[in-house]
Every structure is written in structure tokens, then in C-alpha cells.
N, C-alpha and C positions, 0 to 999 in steps of 0.2 A: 701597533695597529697595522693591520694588512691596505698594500694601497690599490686594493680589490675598490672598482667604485666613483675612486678618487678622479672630478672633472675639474678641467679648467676651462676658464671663461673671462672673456672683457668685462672689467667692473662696470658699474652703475652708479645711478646716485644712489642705490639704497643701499651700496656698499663704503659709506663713508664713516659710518660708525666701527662695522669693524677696521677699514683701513688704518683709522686713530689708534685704535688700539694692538695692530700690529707695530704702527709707527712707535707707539710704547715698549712694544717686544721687540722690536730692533736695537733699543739702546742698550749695547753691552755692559753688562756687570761684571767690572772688574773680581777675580776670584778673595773670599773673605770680604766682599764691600757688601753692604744692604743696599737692595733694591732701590732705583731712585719712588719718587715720593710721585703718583700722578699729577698732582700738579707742575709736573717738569714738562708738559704739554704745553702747559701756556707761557712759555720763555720763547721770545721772536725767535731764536735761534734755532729753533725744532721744533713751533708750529709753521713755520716759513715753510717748509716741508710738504704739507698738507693744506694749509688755508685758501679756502677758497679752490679747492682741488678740482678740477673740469673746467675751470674758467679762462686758464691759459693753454694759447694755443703749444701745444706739445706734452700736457699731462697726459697721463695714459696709467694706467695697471692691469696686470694680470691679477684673478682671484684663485685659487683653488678650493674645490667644497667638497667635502665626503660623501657618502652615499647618500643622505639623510637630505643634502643640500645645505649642509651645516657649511660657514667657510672655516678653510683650519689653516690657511697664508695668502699673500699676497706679495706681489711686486710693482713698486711702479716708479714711474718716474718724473721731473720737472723739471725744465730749463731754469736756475735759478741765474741771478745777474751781480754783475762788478760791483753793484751800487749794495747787492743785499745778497751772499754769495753763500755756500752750502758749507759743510765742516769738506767735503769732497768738489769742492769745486774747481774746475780747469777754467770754463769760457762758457760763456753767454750760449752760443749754440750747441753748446753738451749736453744732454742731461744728465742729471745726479739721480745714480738708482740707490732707491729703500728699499726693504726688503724683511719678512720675518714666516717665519712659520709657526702656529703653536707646537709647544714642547711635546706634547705625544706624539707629536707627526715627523720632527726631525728626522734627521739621519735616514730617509726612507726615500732619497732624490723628491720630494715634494718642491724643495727650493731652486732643484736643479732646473725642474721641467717649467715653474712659475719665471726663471730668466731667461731659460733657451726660447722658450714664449715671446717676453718682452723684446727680448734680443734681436729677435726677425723682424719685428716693427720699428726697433733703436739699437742699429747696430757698434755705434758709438754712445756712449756713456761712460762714468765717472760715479766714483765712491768713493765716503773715507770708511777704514776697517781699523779697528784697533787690535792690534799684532797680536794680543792674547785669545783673541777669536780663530783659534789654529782651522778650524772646520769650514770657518768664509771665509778665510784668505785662499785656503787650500779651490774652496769652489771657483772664487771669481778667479783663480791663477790657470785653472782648468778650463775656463770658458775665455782666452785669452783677455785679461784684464792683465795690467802692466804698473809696476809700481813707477809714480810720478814723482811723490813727495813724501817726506815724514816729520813729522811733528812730534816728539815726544814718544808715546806710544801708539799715535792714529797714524794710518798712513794712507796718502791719499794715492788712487788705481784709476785707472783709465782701459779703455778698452777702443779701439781706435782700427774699423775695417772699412779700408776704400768701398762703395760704393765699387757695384762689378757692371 
């Protein structure tokens, strides 16, 4: 698809339904593994994410929509805490960015322009990426993000610019 068209924009509430479902297309599929099962939404560990999305102070997203005004990704992010902490968490005043694009829009900078977006409003942030994701590690290593932690195969990045 050509990105002739292609706007972005600060979400809405009417952008919660898709954000869910990007939140869905963010979770990596290890290569040979089936798709997880929608109902992997409702496990506190990855609706924590999204629930109740606008009602703390520091949620925020970018959307992007095609010509049509169709959306085809998002970014966004949430201060999560000590008490109840992200799979990419550093600290309480970080945010943890999520982030997906639909699959016909990839590889076309859609994801690029949906962070360098966010990024001017949260210049600081944190994420976990699992290492077989060569394409988002490569992005967030580009947009200076910095490996923190690793776990297994996830590792957790940060992105950390003084205030100028």
C-alpha cells in the first residue's frame, strides 16, 4: 500500500476499540507458534495496558488512519507502577510504549512516524521487545532506545533524553 494519504492524529475515546486490537497485534508470535487465542486480552498482565485508557494522568496515543480515515496503527503509552508493573517496566514515572501497525501497512515507516510522534510529547519511555522481532528492535535502536534488561528472550529498552 502506498503511504499517499496516510494522517496521524491524537487518539480519542472513539479510538479504544481499535487501540485493543492493536494491543493484540503487538503481541509477538514467536516464529512456528499459533497465534495467541483473543482472549489473551483479558489476563491483568496485558489488559493493565489498556484498561481504563485516558483516565490516568500520562496515557496518551498516537493513531494513524489511511485515506479513507480507516485507522491502520497506533502508539501509545502508560505510566505503569511498582505495585502493578509492565513486562517493559523501569519506574513509576516512565512510560511503557505499545505500539503495532496492521500487517499491510508495515515496513512502509507507519510505525516510525506513530513514535517519532509520541516521542515529542514522551521523550522518555521504556519497552519490552522480544529479540526475534529483528524489525522493532532495529526501530526502537534507531530512535535511541537502549537495552536495559533481558529476560530470556524479551528485553527490556528505555529511551532516556534530558529535558533541554
Amino acid at each position: 500500500m502506498d503511504k499517499e494519504g496516510v494522517q496521524f492524529r491524537r487518539w480519542g475515546a472513539g479510538d479504544a476499540v481499535f487501540l485493543w486490537e492493536m494491543l493484540y497485534q503487538s503481541l509477538h508470535v514467536r516464529s512456528g507458534q499459533p497465534p495467541f487465542p483473543q482472549t489473551v486480552l483479558d489476563n491483568d498482565d496485558i489488559a493493565h495496558y489498556l484498561r481504563d485508557f485516558g483516565h490516568r494522568a500520562g496515557d496518551d496515543a498516537e493513531v494513524g488512519v489511511d485515506a479513507t480515515g480507516r485507522p491502520i496503527g497506533a502508539a501509545w503509552c502508560r505510566r505503569m507502577t511498582a505495585s502493578d508493573p509492565g513486562y517493559g517496566y523501569v519506574a513509576d514515572d516512565v512510560p511503557e510504549l505499545g505500539m503495532a501497525v496492521m500487517a499491510e501497512w508495515r515496513g512502509q515507516g507507519v510505525g516510525r512516524r506513530l513514535l517519532e510522534t509520541l516521542l515529542v510529547r514522551h521523550p522518555n519511555m521504556s519497552l519490552s521487545v522480544d529479540d526475534e522481532n529483528l524489525a522493532a528492535v532495529a526501530l526502537y535502536t534507531s530512535l535511541g532506545f537502549a537495552r536495559v534488561t533481558a529476560i530470556d528472550s524479551s528485553t527490556t529498552m528505555m529511551r532516556n533524553h534530558a529535558a533541554s
